[in-house]
N, C-alpha and C positions, 0 to 999 in steps of 0.2 A: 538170453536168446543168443545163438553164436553168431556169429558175425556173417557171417557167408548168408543164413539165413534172415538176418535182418536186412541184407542188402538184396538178395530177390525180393523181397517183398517190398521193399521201396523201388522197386525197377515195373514191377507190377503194379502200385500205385502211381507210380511215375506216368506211367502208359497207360491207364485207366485216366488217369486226371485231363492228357493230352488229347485224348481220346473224347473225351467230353468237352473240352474246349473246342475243338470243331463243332462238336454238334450243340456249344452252346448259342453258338452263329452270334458270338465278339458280348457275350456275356447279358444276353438279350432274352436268353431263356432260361427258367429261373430255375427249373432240376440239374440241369447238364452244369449251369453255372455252380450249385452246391457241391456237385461232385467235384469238379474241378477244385476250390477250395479244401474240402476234406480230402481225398486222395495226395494232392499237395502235400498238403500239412503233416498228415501218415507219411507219406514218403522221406520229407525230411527229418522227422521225428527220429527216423527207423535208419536216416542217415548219420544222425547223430551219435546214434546205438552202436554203429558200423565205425564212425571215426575214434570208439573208444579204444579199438585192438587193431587197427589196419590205419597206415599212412592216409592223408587227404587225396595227395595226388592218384592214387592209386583208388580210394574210393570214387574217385570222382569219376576215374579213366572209363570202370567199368560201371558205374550206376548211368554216365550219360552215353556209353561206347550200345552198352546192351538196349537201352531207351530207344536212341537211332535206331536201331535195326527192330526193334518191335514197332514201332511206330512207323518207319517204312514199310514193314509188312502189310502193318493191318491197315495204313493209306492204303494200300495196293490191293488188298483183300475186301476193305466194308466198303471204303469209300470211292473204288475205282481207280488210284491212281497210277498214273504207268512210270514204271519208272526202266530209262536205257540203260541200255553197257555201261556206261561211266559208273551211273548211280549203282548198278548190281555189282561193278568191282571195287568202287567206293565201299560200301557195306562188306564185300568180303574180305576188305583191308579192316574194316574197323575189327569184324569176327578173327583175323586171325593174329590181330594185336592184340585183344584180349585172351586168346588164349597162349599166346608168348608170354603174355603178364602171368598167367596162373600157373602153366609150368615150367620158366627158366627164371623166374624172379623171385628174391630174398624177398623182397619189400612184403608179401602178404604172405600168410600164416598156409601151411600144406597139412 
């Protein structure tokens, strides 16, 4: 599996698992609680797959840079959260570090 693709798809379990941690309201519901677990577990699996051809640091930047910003969304989207100016330029720093990472840096594979 190539790397870039192993790493969305732990970004996407990452965000699925997070995502279900809220609605397992502190691990007291016992589906939401299972996903959170497996999703977890996928995502690091699929991280490990990822640290085979790409630095740590660099995996980490963008598997928890891109998390944030999906998981702010979809607070903002399913579950009502609001978020101000800070936090919307907050995230558009996070988005435009990771893509300084993917195209002016050696450290991950083009």
């Amino acid at each position: 599996m190539p790397a870039y693709l192993a790493l969305l798809i732990a970004v996407v379990a990452e965000t699925i698992g997070t995502t279900a941690l809220q609605a397992s309201q502190q691990f007291s519901r016992f589906w939401p609680s299972v996903i959170v677990v497996v999703a977890y577990a996928l995502s690091f699996y699929l991280l490990s797959i990822t640290l085979k051809s790409m630095p740590v640091g660099v995996v980490y930047a963008l598997w928890s840079g891109l998390g944030i910003v999906l998981i702010a969304c979809i607070g903002f989207v399913v579950f009502g959260q609001r978020l101000d100016l800070p936090a919307v330029l907050g995230l558009a720093l996070i988005i435009t570090g990771i893509v300084v990472i993917q195209i002016w840096s050696d450290a991950t594979p083009h």
